[in-house]
C-alpha positions as CSV (number, residue, x, y, z in Angstrom):
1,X,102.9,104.7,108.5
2,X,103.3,107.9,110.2
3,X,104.3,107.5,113.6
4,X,102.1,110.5,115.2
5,X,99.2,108.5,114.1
6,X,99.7,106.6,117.4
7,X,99.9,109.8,119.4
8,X,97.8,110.3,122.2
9,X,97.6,112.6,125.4
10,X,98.2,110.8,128.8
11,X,97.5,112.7,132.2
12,X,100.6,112.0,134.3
13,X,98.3,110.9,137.3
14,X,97.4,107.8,135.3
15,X,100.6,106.4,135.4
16,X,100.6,103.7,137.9
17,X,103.6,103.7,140.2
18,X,102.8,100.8,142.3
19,X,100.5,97.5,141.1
20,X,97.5,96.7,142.7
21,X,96.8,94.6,145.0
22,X,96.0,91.5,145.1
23,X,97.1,92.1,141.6
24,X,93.9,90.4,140.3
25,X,92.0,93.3,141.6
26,X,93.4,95.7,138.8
27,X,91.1,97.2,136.4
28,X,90.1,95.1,132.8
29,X,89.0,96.8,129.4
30,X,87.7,94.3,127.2
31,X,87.6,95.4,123.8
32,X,85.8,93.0,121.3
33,X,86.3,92.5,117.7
34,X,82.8,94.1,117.9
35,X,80.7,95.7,120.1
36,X,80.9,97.9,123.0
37,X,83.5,98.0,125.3
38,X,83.0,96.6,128.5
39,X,84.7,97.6,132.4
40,X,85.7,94.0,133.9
41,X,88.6,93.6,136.9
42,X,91.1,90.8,136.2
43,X,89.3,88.2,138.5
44,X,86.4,88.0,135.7
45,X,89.6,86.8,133.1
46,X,88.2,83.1,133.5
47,X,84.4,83.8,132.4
48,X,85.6,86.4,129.8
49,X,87.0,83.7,127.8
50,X,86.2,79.9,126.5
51,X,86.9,76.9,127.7
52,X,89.3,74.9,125.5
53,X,91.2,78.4,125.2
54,X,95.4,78.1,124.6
55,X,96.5,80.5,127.6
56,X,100.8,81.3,126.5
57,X,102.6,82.9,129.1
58,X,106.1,83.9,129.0
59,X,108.1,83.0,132.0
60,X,111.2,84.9,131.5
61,X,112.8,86.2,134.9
62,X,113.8,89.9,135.3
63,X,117.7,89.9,136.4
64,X,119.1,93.1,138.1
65,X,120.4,94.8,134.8
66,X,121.0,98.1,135.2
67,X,124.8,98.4,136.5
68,X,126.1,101.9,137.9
69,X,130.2,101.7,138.0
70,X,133.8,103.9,136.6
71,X,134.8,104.5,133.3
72,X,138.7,104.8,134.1
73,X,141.1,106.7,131.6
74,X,144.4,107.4,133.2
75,X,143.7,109.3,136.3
76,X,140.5,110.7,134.9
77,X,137.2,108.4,136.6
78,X,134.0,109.2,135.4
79,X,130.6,107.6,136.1
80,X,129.0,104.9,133.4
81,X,125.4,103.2,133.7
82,X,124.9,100.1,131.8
83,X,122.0,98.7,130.9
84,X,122.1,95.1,129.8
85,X,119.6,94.5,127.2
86,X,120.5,90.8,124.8
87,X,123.2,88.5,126.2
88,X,125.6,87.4,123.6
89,X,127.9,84.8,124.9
90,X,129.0,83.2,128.2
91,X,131.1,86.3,129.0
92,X,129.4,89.3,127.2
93,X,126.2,91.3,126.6
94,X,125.0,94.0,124.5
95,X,123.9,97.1,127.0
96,X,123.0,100.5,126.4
97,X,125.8,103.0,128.1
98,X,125.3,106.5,129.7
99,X,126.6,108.6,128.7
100,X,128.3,106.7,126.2
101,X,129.7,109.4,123.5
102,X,133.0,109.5,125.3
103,X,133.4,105.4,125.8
104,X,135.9,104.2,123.5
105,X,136.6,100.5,122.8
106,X,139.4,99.1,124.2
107,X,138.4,100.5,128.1
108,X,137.2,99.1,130.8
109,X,134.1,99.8,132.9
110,X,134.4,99.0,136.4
111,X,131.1,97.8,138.5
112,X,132.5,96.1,141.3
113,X,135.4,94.5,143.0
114,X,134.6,91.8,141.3
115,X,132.8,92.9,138.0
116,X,134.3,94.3,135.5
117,X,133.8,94.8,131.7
118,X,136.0,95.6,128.3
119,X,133.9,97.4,125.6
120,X,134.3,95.8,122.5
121,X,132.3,97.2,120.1
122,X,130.1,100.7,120.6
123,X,127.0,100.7,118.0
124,X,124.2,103.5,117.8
125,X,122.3,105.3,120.1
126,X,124.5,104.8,123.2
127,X,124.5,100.4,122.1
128,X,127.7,98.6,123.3
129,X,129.2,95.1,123.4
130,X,130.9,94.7,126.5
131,X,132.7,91.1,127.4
132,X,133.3,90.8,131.3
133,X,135.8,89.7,133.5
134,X,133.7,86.4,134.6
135,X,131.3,84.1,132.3
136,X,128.8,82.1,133.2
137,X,126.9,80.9,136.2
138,X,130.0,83.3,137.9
139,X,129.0,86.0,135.9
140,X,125.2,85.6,136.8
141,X,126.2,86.1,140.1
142,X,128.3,89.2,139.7
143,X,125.3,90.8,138.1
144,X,122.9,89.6,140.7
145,X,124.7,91.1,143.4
146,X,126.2,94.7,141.5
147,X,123.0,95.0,139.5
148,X,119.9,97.1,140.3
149,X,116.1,95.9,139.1
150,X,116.0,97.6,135.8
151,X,112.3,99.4,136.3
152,X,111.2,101.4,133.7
153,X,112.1,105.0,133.3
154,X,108.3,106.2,134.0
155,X,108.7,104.8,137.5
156,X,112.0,105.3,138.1
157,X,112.3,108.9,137.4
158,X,109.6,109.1,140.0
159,X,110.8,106.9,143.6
160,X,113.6,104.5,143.8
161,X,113.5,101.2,143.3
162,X,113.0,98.9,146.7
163,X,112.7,95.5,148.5
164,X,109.4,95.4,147.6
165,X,109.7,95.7,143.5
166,X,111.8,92.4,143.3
167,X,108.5,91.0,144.2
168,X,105.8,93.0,142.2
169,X,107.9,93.4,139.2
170,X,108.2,89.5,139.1
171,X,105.7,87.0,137.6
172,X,105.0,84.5,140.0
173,X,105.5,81.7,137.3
174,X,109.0,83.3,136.5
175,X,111.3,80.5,136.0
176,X,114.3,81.4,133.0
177,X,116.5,84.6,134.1
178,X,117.4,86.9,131.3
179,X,114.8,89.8,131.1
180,X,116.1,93.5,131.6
181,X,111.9,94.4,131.5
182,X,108.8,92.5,133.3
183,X,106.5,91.2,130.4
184,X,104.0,92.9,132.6
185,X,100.8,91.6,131.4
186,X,101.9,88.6,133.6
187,X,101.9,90.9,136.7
188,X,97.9,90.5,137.1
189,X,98.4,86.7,137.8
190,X,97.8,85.0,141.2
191,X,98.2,81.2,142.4
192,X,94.5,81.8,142.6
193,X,93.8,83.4,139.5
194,X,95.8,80.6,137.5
195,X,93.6,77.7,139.7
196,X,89.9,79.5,138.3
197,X,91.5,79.5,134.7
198,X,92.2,75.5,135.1
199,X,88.7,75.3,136.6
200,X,87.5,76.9,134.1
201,X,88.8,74.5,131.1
202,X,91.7,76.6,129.7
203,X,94.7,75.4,128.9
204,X,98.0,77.5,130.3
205,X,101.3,76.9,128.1
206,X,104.2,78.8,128.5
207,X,107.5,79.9,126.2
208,X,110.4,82.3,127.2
209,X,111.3,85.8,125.5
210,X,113.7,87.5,127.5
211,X,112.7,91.0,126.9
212,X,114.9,93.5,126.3
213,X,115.8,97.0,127.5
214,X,114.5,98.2,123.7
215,X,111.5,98.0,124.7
216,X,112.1,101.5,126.8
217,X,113.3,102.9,123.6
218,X,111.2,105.5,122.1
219,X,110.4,106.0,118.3
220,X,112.5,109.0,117.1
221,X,111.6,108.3,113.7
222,X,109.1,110.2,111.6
223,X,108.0,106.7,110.1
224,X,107.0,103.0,111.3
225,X,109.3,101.9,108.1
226,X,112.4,103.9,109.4
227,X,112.5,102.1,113.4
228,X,114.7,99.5,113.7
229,X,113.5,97.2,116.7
230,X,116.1,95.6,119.1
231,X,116.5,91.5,119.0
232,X,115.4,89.6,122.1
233,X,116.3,86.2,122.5
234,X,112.9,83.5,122.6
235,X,112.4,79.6,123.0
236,X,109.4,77.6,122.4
237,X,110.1,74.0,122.3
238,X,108.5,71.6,120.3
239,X,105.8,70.2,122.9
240,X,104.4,73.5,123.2
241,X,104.3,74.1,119.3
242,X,102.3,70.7,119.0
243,X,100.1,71.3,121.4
244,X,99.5,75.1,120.1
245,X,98.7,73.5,116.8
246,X,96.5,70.7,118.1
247,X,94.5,73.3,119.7
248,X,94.6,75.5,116.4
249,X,93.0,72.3,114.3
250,X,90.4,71.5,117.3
251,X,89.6,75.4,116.3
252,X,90.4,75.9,119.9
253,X,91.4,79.7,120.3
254,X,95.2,81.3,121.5
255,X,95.2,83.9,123.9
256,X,98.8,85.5,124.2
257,X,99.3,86.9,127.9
258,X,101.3,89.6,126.5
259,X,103.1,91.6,123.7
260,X,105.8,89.7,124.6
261,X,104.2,85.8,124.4
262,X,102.5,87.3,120.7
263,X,105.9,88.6,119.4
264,X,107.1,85.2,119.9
265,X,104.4,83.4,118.5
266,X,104.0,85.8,115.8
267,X,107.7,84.7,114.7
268,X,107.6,80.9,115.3
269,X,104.5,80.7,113.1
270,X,105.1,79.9,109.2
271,X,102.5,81.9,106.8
272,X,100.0,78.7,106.7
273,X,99.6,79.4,111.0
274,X,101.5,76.7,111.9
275,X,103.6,76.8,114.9
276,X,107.2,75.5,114.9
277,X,109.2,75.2,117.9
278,X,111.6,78.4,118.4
279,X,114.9,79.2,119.4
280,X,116.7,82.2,118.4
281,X,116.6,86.0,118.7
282,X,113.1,87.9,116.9
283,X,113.0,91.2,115.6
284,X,109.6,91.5,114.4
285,X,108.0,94.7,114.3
286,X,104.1,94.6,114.0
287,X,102.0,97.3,113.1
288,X,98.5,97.9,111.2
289,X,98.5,95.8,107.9
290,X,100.2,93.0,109.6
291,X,98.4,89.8,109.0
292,X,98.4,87.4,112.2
293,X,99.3,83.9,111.9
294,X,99.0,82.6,115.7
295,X,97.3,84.7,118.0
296,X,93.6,85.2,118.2
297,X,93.1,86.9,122.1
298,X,95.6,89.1,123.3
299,X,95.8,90.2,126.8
300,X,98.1,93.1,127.7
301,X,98.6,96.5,129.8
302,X,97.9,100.0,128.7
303,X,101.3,101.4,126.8
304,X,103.3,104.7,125.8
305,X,102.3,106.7,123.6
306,X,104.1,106.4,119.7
307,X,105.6,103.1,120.8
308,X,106.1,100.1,119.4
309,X,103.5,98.6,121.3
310,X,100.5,100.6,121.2
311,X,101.6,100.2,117.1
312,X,101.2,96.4,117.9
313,X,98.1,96.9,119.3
314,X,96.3,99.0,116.9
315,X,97.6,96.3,114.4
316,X,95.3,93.6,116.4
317,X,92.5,95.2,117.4
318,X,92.7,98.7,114.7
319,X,93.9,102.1,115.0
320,X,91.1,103.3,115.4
321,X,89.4,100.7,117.9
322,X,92.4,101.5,119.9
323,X,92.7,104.8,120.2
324,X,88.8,104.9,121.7
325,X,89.5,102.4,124.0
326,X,92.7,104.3,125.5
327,X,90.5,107.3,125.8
328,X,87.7,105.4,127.5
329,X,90.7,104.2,129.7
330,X,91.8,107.9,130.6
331,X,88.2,108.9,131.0
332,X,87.1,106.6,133.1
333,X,90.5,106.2,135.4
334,X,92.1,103.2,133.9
335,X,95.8,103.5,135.2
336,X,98.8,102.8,132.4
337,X,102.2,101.0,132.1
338,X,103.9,98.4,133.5
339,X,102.3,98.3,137.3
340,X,98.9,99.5,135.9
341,X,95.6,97.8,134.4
342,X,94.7,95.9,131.4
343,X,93.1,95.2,128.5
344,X,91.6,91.9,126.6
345,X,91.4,92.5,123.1
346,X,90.3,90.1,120.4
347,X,91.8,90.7,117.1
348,X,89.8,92.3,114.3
């Protein structure tokens, strides 16, 4: 499909640059599989859905990705950013460089006294393998403490990032570190919140994608079929599968919390819907024509223009569903991206 199909014109006040708080107070769109649309806030989640619904959250951490350091070449230093976006081994990750067109393999990035990191391959687009000086539990650390919260460029063109980010741009169910990016439709959740959905009679599962910096990355091509997504790494384990399932034959709905949680799901289901436990890197790429083997309810935030998610999306709920709900949204003062509001959509 043509990629300015999924265009759209966004006011740059409605980017939100800080959540809302208490984060169940932020703004909810639901958007039926017919019917009107209807204004909710995120504390009316439990009586917008069934009791006996599959709730999947992913509980992937966000670690401090983004590493600022020297590129060293003789005497010559110059400044590198890394981005870490997939680990690949005990010692190594795949990143993103800038700028990146002078890197050659074989040098070494410095990020710290004690980080450091030999690039070992260099792919497209400014896509790296670097292999550091430290693996492991070691390494972790290293990154934890040279690392800076990866926040997305919409934000972090506009303030710096602070204390207070390492607690909004957390879920507070977080539990497996390896994100580079917040899968931010968990942001909304409170200890409260998640006690009137268990009141309520849903049922709150949770997998791990550890979502990757690709999901920043713009489409530059003139055509869905010519993107190539990034892998991220996801787990579901084989409990979770058989009670997904169970809950599929009771005819019991699943509601991803996410992009992120439906990706995964998406790729651990077989073409008959069944879910099979998960643990690898996915690559899917959904848009419209996509037939959906998992995921029935979908809850997620507002996203970019011509990306891969609002292409995701429109494949759930239709193009064209979407695109009057996102105007509705910028009509009516919805605000967008990762700290903003959110939308319940059923699939079509």
């Amino acid at each position: 499909m043509r990629v300015d199909l999924f265009d759209f014109d966004l006011p740059e006040e409605r980017i939100a640059l800080r959540p809302a708080l208490p984060r169940e107070s932020g703004r909810l769109l639901q958007v039926p599989a017919s019917g009107t649309l209807q204004d909710h806030i995120i504390a009316d989640l439990p009586g917008l859905l069934r009791p006996g619904d599959c709730l999947v959250f992913n509980d992937t951490r966000v670690i401090p990705a983004r590493l600022f350091g020297i590129r060293q070449r003789g005497d010559t230093q110059a400044r590198i950013e890394a981005l870490l976006h997939m680990r690949q081994g005990a010692d190594s990750w795949r990143a993103f460089l800038k700028p990146a067109k002078r890197v050659q393999v074989g040098e070494w990035l410095s990020f710290s006294e004690a980080l450091s990191a030999q690039v070992v391959h260099k792919g497209e687009a400014g896509e790296a393998t670097l292999v550091f000086d430290q693996s492991g539990p070691a390494l972790d650390t290293a990154i934890a403490i040279a690392g800076t919260l990866p926040l997305p460029p919409y934000i972090a063109s506009k303030r710096a990032v602070d204390e207070q980010d390492r607690k909004d741009y957390q879920t507070i169910y977080s539990k497996d570190a390896g994100a580079v990016a917040a899968p931010t439709a968990g942001l909304h959740f409170t200890p409260e919140l998640m006690a009137a959905l268990e009141a309520h009679g849903l049922e709150e599962l949770f997998v791990t994608l550890h979502v990757g910096a690709g999901t920043f990355l713009p489409v530059k091509a003139d055509d869905t079929q010519e993107h190539r997504m990034h892998g991220e790494i996801g787990s579901l384990d084989a409990a979770t599968a058989d009670r997904l399932n169970a809950a599929r034959a009771e005819g019991r709905r699943i509601v991803a919390v996410g992009t992120t949680s439906l990706r995964l799901l998406e790729s651990a289901a077989d073409e008959n819907g069944v879910i099979h436990p998960y643990h690898a890197a996915t690559e899917i790429f959904i848009t419209p024509g996509y037939q959906f083997r998992a995921v029935d309810v979908l809850l997620t935030n507002f996203h970019l223009p011509r990306s891969t998610l609002f292409m995701l999306v429109s494949a759930f709920s239709g193009l064209e569903k979407m695109h009057a709900a996102y105007a509705h949204a910028i009509a009516t003062g919805y605000r967008f991206y990762s700290y903003g509001d959110a939308c319940l959509l059923e699939r079509s």
